[in-house]
N, CA, C and O atoms as CSV, one atom per row, in Angstrom:
chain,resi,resn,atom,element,x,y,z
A,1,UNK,N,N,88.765,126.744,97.167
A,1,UNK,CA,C,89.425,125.681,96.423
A,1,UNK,C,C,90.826,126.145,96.054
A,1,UNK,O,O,90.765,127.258,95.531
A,2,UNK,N,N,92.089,125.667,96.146
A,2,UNK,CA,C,93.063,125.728,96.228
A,2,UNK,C,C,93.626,124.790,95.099
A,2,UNK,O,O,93.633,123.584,95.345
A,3,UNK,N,N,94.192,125.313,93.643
A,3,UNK,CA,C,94.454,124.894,92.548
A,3,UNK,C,C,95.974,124.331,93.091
A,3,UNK,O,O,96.437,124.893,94.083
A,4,UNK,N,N,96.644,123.387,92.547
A,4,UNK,CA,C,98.295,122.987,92.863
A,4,UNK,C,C,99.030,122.602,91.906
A,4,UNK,O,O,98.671,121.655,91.206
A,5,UNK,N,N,100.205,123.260,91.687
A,5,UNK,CA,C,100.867,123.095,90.465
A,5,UNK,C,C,102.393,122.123,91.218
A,5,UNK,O,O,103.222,122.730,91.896
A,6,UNK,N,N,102.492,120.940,91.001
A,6,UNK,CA,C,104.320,120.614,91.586
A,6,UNK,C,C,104.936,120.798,90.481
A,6,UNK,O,O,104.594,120.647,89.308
A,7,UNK,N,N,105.985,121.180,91.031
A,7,UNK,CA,C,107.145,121.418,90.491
A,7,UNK,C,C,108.182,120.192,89.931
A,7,UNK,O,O,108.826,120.097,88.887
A,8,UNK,N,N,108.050,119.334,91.063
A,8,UNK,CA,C,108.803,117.825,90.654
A,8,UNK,C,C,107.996,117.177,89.631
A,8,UNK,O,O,108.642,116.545,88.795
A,9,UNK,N,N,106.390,117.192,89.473
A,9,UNK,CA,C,105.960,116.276,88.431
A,9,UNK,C,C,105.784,116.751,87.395
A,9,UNK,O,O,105.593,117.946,87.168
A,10,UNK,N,N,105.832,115.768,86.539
A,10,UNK,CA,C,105.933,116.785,84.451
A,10,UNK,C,C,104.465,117.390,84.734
A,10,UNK,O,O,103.612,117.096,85.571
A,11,UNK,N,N,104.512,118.463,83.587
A,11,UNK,CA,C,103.709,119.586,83.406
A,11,UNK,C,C,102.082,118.553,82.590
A,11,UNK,O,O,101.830,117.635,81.809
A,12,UNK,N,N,101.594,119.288,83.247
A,12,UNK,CA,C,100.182,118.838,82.602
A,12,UNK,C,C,99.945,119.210,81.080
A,12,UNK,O,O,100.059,120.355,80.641
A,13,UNK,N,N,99.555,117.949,80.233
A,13,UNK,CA,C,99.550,118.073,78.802
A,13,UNK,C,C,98.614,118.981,78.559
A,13,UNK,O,O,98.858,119.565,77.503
A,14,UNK,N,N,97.163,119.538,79.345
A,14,UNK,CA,C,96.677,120.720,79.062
A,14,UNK,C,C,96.777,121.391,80.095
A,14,UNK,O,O,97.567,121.226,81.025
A,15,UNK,N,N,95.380,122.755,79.871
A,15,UNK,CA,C,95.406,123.883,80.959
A,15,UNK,C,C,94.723,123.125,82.056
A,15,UNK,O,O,93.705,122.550,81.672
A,16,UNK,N,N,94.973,122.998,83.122
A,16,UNK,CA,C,94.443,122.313,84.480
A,16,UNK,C,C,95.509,121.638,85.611
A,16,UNK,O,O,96.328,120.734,85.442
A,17,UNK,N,N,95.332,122.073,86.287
A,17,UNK,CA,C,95.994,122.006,87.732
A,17,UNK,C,C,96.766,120.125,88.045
A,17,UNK,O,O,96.307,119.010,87.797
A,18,UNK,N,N,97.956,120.545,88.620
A,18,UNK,CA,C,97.857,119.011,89.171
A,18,UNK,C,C,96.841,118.345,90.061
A,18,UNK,O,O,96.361,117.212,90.015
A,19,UNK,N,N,96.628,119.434,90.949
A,19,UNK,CA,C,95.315,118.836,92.175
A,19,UNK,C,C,94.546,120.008,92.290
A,19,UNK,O,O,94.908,120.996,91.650
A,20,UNK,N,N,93.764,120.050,92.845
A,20,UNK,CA,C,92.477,121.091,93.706
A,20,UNK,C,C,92.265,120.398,94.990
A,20,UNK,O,O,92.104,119.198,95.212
A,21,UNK,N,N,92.298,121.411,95.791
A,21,UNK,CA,C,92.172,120.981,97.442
A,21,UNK,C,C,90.781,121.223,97.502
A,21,UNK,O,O,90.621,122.407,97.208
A,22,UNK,N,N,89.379,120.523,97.807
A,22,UNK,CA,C,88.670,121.237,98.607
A,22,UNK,C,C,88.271,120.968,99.860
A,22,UNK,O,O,87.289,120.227,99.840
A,23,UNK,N,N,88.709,121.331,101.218
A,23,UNK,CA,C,88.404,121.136,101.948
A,23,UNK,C,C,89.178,120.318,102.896
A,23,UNK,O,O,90.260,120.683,103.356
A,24,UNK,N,N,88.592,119.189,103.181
A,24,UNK,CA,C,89.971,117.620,103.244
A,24,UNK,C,C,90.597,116.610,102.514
A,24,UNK,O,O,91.417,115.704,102.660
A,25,UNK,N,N,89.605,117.326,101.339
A,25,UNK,CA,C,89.759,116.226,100.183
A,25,UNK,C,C,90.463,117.207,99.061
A,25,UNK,O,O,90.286,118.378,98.727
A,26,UNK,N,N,91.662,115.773,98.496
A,26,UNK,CA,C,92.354,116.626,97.310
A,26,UNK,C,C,92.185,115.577,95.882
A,26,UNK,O,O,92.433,114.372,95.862
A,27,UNK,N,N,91.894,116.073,95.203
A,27,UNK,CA,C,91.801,115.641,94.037
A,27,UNK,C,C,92.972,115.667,93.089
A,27,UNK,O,O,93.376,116.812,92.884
A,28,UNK,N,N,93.613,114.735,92.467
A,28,UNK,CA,C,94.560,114.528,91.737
A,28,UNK,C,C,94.122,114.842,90.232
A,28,UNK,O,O,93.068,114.240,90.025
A,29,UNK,N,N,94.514,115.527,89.147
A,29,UNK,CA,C,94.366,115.512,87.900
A,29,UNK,C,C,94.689,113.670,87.179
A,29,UNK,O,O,94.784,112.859,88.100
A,30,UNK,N,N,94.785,113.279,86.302
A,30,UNK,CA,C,95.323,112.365,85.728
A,30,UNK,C,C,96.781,112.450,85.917
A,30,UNK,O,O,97.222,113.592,85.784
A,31,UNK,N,N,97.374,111.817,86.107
A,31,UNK,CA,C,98.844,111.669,86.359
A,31,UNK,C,C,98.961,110.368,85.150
A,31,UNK,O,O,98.140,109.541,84.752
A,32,UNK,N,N,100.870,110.741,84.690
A,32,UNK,CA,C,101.117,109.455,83.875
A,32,UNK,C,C,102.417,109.718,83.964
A,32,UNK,O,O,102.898,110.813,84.258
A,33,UNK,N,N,103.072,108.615,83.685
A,33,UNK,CA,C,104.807,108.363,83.704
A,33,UNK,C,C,105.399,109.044,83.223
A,33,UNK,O,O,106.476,108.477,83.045
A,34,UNK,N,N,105.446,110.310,82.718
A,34,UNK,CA,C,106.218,111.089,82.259
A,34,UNK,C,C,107.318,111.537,82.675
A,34,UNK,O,O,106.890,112.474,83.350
A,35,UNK,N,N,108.599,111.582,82.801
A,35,UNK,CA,C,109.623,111.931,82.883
A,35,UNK,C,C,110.161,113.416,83.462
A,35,UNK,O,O,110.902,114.177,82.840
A,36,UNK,N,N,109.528,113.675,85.000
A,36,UNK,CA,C,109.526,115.765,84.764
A,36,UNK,C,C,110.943,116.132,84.384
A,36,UNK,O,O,111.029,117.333,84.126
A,37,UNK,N,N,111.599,115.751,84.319
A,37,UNK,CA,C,112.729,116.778,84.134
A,37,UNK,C,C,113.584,116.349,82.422
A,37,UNK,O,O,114.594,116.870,81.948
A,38,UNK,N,N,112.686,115.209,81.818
A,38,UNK,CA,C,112.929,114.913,80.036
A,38,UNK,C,C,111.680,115.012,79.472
A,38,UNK,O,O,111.421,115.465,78.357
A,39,UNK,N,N,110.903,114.561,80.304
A,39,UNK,CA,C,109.216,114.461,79.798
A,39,UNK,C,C,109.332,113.270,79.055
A,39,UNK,O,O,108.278,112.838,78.590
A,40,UNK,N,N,110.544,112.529,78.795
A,40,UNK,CA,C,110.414,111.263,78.262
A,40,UNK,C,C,109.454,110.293,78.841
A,40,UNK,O,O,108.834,110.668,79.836
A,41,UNK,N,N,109.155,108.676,78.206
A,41,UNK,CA,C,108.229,108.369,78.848
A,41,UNK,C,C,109.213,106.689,79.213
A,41,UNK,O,O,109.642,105.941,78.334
A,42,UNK,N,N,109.328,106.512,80.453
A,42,UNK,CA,C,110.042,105.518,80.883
A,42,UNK,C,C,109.488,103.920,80.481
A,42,UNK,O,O,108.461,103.340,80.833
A,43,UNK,N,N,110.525,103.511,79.667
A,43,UNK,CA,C,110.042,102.190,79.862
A,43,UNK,C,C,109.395,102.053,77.957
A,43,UNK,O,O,109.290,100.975,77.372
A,44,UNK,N,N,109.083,103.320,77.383
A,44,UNK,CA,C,108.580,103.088,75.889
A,44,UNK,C,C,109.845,102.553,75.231
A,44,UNK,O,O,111.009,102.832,75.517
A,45,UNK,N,N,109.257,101.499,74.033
A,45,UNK,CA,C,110.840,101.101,73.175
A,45,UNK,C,C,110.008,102.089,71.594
A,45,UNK,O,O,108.883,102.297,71.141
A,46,UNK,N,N,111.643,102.471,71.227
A,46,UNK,CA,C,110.866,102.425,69.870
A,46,UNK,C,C,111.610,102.162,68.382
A,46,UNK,O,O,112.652,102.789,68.191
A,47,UNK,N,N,111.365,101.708,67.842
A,47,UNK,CA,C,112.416,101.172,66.293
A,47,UNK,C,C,113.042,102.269,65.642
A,47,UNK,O,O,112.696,103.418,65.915
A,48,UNK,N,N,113.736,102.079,64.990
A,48,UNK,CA,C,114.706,102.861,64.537
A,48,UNK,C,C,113.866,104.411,63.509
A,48,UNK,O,O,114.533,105.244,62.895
A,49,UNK,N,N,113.314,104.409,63.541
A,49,UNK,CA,C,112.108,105.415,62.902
A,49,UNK,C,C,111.384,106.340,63.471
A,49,UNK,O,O,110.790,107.326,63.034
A,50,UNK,N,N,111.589,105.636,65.067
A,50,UNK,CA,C,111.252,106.608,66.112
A,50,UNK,C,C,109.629,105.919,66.477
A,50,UNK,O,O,108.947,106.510,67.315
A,51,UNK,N,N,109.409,105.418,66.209
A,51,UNK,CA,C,107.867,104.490,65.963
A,51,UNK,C,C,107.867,103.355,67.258
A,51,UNK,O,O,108.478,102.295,67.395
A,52,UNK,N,N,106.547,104.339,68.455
A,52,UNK,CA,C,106.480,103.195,69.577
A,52,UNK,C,C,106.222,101.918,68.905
A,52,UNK,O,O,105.589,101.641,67.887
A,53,UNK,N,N,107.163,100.917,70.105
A,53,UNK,CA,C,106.686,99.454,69.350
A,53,UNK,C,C,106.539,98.842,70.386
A,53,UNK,O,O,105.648,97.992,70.378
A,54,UNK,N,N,107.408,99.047,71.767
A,54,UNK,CA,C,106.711,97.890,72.960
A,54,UNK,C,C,106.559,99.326,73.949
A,54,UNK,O,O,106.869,100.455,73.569
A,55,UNK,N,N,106.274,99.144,74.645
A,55,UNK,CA,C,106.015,99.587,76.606
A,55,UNK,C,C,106.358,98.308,77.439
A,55,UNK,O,O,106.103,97.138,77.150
A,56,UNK,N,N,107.232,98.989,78.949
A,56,UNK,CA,C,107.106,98.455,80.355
A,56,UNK,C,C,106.732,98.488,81.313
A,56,UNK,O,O,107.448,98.909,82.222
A,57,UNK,N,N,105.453,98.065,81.546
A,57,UNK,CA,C,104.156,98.227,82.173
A,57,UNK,C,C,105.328,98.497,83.666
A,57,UNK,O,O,105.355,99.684,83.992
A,58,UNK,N,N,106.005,97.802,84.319
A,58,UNK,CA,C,106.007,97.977,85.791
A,58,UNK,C,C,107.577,98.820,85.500
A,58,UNK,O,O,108.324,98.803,86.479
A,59,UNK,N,N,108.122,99.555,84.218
A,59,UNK,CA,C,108.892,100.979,84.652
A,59,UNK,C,C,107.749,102.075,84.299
A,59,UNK,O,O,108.028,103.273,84.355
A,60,UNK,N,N,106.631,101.690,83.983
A,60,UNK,CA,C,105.672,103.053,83.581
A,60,UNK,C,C,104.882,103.257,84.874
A,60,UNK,O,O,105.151,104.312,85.449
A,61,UNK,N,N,103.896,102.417,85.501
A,61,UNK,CA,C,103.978,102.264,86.876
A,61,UNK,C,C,104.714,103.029,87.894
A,61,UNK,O,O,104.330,104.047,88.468
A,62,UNK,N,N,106.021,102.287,88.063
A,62,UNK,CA,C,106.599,103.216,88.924
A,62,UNK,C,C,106.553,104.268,88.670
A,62,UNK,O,O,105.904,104.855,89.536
A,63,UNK,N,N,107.003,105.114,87.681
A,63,UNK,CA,C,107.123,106.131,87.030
A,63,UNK,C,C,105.646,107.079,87.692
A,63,UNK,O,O,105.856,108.239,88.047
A,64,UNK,N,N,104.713,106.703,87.772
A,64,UNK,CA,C,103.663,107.374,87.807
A,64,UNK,C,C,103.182,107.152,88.943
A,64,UNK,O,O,102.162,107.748,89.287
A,65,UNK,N,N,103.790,106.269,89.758
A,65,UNK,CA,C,103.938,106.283,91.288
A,65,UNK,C,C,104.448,107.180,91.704
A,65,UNK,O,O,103.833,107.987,92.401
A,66,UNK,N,N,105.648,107.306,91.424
A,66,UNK,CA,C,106.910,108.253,91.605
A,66,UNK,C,C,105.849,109.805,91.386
A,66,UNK,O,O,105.522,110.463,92.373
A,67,UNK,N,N,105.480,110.149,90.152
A,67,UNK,CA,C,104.697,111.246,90.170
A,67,UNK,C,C,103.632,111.744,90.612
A,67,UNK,O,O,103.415,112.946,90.767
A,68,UNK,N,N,102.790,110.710,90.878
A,68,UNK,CA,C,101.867,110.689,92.213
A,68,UNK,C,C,102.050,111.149,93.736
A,68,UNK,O,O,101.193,111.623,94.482
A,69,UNK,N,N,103.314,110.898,93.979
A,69,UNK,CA,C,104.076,111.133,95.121
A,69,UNK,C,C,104.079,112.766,95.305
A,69,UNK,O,O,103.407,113.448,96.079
A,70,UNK,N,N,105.103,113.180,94.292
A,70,UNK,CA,C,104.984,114.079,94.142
A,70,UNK,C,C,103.953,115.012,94.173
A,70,UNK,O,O,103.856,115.680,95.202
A,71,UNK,N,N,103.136,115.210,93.239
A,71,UNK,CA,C,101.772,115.879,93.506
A,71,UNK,C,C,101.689,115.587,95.363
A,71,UNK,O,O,101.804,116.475,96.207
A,72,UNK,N,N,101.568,114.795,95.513
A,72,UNK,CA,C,100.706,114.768,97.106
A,72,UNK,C,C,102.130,115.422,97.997
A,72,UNK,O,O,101.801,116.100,98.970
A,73,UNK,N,N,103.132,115.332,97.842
A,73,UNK,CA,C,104.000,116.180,98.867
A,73,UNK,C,C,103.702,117.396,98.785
A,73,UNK,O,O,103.469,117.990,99.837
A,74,UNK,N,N,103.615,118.208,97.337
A,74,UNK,CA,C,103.774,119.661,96.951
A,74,UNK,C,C,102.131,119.900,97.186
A,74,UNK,O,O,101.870,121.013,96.730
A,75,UNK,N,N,101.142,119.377,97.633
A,75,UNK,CA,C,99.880,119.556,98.776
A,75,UNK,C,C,99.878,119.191,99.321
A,75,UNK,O,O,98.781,118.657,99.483
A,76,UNK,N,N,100.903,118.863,100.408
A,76,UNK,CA,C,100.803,118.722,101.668
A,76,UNK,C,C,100.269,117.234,101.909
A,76,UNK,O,O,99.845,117.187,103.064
A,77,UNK,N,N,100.165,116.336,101.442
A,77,UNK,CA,C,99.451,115.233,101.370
A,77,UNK,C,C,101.062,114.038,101.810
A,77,UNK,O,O,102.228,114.407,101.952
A,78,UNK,N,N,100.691,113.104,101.881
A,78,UNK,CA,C,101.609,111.492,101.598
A,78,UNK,C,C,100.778,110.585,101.259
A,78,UNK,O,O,99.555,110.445,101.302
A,79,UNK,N,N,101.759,109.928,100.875
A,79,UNK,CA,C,101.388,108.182,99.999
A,79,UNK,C,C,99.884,108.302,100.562
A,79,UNK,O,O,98.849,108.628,99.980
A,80,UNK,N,N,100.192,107.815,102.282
A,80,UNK,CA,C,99.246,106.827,102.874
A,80,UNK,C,C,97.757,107.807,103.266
A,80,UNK,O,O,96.868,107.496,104.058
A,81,UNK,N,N,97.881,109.298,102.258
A,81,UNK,CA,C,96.714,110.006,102.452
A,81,UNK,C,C,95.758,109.558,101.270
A,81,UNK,O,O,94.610,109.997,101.224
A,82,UNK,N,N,96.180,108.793,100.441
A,82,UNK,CA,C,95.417,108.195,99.426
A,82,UNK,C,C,94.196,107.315,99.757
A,82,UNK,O,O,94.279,106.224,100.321
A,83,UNK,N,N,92.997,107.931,99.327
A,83,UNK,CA,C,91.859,106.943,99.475
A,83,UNK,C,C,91.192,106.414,98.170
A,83,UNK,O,O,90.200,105.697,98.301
A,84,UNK,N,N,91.493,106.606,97.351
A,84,UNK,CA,C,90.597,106.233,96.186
A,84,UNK,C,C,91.485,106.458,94.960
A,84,UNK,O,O,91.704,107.649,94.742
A,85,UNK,N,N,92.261,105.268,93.789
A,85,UNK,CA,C,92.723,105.294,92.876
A,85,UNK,C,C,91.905,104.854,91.811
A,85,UNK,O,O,91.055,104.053,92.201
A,86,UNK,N,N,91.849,105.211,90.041
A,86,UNK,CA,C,91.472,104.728,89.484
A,86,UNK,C,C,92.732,104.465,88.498
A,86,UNK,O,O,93.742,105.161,88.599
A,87,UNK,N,N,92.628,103.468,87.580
A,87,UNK,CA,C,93.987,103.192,86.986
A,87,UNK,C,C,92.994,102.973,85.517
A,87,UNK,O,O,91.915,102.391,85.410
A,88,UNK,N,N,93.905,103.752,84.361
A,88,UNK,CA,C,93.474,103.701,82.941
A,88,UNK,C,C,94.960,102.951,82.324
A,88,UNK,O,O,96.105,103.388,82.211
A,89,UNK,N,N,94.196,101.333,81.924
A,89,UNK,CA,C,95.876,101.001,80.786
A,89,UNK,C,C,94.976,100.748,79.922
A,89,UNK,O,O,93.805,100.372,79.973
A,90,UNK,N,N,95.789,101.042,79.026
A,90,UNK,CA,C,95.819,100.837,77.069
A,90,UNK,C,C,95.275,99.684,76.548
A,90,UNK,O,O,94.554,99.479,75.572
A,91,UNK,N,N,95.970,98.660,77.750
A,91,UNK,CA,C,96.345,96.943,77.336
A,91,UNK,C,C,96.105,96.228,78.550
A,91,UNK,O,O,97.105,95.801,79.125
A,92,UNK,N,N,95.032,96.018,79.037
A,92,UNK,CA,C,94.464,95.551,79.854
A,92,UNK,C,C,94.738,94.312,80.092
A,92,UNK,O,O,94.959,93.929,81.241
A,93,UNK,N,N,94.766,93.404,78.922
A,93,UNK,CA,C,94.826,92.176,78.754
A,93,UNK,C,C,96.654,91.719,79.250
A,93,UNK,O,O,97.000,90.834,80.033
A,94,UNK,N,N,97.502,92.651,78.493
A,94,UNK,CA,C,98.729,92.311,78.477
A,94,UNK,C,C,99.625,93.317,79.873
A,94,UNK,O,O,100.762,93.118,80.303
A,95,UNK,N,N,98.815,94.179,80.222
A,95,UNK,CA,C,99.566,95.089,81.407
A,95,UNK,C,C,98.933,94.860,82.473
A,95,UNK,O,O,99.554,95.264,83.456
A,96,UNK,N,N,97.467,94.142,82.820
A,96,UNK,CA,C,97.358,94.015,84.467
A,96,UNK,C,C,97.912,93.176,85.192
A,96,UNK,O,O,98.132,93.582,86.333
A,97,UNK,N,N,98.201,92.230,84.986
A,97,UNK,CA,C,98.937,91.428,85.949
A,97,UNK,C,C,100.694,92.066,85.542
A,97,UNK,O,O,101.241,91.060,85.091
A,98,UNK,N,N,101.139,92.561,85.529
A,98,UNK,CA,C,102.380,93.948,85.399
A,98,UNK,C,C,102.087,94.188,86.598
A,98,UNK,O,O,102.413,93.693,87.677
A,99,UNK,N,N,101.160,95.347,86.144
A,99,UNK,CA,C,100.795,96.739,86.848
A,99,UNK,C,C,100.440,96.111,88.263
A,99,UNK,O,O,101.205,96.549,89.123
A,100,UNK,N,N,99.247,94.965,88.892
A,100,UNK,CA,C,99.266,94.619,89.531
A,100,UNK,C,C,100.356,94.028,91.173
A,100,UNK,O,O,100.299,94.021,92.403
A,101,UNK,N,N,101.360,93.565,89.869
A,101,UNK,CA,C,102.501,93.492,91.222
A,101,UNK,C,C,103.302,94.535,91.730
A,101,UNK,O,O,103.899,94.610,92.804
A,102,UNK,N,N,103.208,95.453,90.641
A,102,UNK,CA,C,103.701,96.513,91.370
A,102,UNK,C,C,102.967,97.772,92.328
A,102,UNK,O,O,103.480,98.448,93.220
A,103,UNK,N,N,101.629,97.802,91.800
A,103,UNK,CA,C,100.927,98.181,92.842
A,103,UNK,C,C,101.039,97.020,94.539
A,103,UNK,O,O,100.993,97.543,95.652
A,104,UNK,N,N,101.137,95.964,94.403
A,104,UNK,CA,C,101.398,95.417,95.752
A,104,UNK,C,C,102.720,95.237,96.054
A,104,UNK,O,O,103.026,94.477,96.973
A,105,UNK,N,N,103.885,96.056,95.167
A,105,UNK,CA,C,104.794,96.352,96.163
A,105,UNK,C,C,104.538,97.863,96.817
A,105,UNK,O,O,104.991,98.019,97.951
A,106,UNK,N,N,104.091,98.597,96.416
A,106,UNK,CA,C,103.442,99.741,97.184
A,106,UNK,C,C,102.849,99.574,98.149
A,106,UNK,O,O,103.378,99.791,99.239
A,107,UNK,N,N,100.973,98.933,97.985
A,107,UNK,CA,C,100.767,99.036,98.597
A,107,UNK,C,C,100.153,97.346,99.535
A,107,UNK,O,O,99.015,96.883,99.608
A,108,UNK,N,N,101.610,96.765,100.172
A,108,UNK,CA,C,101.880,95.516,100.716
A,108,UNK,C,C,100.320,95.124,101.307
A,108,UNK,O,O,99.811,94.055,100.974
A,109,UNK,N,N,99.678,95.982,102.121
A,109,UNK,CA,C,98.636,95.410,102.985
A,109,UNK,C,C,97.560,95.860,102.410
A,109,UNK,O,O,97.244,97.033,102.609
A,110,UNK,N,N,96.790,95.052,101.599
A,110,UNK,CA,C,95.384,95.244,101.104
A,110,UNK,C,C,94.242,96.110,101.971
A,110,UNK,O,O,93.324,96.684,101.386
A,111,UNK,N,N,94.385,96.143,103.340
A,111,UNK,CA,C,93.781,96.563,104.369
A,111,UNK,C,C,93.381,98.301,104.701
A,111,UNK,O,O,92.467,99.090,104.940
A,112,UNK,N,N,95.195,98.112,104.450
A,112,UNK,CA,C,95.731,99.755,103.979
A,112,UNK,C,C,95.660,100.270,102.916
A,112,UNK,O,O,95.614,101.500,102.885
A,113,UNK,N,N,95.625,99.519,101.690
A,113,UNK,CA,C,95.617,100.167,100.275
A,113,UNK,C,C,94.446,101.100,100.236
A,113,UNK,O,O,93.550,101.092,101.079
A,114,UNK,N,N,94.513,101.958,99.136
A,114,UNK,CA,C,93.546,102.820,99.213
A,114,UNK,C,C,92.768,101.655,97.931
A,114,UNK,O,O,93.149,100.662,97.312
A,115,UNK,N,N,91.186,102.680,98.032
A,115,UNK,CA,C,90.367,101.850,97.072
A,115,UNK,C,C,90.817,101.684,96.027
A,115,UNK,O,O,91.914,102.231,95.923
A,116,UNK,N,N,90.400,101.022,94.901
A,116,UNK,CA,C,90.894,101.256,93.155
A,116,UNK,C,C,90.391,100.542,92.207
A,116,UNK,O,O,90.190,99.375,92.543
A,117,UNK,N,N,90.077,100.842,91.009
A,117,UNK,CA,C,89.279,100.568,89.857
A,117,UNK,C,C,90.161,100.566,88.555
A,117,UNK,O,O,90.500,101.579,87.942
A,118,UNK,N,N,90.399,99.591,88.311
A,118,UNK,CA,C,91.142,99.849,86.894
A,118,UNK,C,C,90.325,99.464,85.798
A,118,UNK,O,O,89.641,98.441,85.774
A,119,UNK,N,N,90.456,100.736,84.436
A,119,UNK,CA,C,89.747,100.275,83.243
A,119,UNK,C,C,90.773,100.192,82.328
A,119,UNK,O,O,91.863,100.734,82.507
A,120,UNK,N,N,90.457,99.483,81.272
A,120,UNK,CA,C,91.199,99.322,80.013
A,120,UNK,C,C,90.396,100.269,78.950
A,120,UNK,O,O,89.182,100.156,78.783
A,121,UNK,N,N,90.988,100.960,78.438
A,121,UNK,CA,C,91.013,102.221,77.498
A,121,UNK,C,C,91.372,102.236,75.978
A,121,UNK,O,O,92.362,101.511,76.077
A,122,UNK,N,N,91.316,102.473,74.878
A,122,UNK,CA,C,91.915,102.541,73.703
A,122,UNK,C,C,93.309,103.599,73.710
A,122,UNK,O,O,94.188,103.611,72.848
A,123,UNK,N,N,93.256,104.210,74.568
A,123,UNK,CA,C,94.227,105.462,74.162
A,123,UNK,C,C,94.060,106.371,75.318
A,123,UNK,O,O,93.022,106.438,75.977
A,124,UNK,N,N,95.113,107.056,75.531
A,124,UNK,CA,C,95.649,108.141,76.271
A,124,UNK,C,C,96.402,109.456,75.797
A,124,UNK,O,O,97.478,109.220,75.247
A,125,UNK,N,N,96.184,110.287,75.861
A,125,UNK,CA,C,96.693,111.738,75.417
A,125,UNK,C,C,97.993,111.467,75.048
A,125,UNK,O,O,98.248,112.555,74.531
A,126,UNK,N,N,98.902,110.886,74.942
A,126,UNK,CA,C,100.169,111.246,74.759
A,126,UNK,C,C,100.338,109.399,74.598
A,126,UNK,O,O,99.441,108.563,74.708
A,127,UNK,N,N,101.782,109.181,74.311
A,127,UNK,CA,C,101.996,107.537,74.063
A,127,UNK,C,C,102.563,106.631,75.635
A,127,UNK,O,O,103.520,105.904,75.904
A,128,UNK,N,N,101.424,107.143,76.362
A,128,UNK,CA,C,101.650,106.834,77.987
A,128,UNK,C,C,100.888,105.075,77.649
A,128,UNK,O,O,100.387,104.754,76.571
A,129,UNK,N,N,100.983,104.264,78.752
A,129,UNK,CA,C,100.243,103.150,78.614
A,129,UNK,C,C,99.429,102.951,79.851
A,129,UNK,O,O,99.190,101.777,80.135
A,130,UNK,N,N,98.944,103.907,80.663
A,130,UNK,CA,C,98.740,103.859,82.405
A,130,UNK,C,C,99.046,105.602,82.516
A,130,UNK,O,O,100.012,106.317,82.249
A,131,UNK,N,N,97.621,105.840,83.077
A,131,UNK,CA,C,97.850,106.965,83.612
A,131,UNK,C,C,96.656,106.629,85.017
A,131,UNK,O,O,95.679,105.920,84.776
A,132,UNK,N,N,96.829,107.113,86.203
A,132,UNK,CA,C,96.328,107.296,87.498
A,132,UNK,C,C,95.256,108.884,87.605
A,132,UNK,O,O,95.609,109.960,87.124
A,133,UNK,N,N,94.202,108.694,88.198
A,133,UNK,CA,C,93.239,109.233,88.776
A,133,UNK,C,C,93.214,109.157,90.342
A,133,UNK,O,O,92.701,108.163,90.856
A,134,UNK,N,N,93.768,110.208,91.178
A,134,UNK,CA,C,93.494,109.739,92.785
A,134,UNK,C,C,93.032,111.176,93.353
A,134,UNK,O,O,93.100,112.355,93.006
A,135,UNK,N,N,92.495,110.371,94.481
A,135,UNK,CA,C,91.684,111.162,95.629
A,135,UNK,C,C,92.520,111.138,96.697
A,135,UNK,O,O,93.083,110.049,96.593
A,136,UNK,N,N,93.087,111.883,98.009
A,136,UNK,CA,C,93.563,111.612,98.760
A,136,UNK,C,C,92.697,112.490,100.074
A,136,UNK,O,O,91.840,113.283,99.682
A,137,UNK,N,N,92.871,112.382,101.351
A,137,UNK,CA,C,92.701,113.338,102.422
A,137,UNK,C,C,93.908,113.868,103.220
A,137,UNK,O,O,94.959,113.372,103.625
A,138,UNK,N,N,93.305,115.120,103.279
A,138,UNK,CA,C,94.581,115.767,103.836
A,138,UNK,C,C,93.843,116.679,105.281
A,138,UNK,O,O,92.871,117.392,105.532
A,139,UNK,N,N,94.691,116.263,105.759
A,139,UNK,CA,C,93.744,116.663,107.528
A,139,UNK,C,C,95.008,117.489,108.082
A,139,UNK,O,O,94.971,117.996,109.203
């Protein structure tokens, strides 16, 4: 098993790897929009107090597209090695149809998309609104 740390995507909020290879299959840690090189989180607003008050579901999205990417270059992987996503938002009600169109500008042909499951969650480690779970193969 082959632990993977990238360099382009922000650092994991605990001790644990971006991916583990085993075999043909690579496993992605949780990924979320974080900012690698501010760790800011794209797309959060917040009032003058410093106090989150909105999120932008499709700049947080990308954002964690974008870092998804990553992970799978720095193992040897691409986009289209993705077989299986799971998607965690906050706000299910108010971010899936967001999150939705921008997953189908990714991934245009339903045919090709990899699988995916999205749940709605109370909370996420950090003030992310969407963080990603993926599986990919790497041959």
């Amino acid at each position: 098993m082959d632990a993977i740390q990238a360099g382009a995507a922000p650092r994991p909020v605990g001790a644990y790897p971006h991916a583990r290879r085993v075999g043909e299959l690579l496993f992605l840690s949780g990924i979320g929009p974080r900012d690698p090189a501010t760790d800011t989180v794209p797309g959060n607003v917040h009032d003058a107090a410093g106090t989150l008050v909105d999120h932008d579901i499709g700049a947080q999205a990308r954002a964690v597209f974008a870092n998804v990417r990553a992970v799978l270059e720095a193992s040897g992987a691409r986009w289209e090695d993705l077989v299986d996503v799971t998607v965690y938002l906050t706000d299910m009600a108010g971010d899936f149809t967001g999150y939705n169109a921008v997953w189908a500008e990714y991934f245009p042909d339903p045919a090709a998309a990899p699988c995916r499951t999205t749940l709605g969650i109370d909370a996420l480690p950090t003030p992310i609104a969407i963080e990603l779970k993926c599986v990919a193969v790497v041959r």
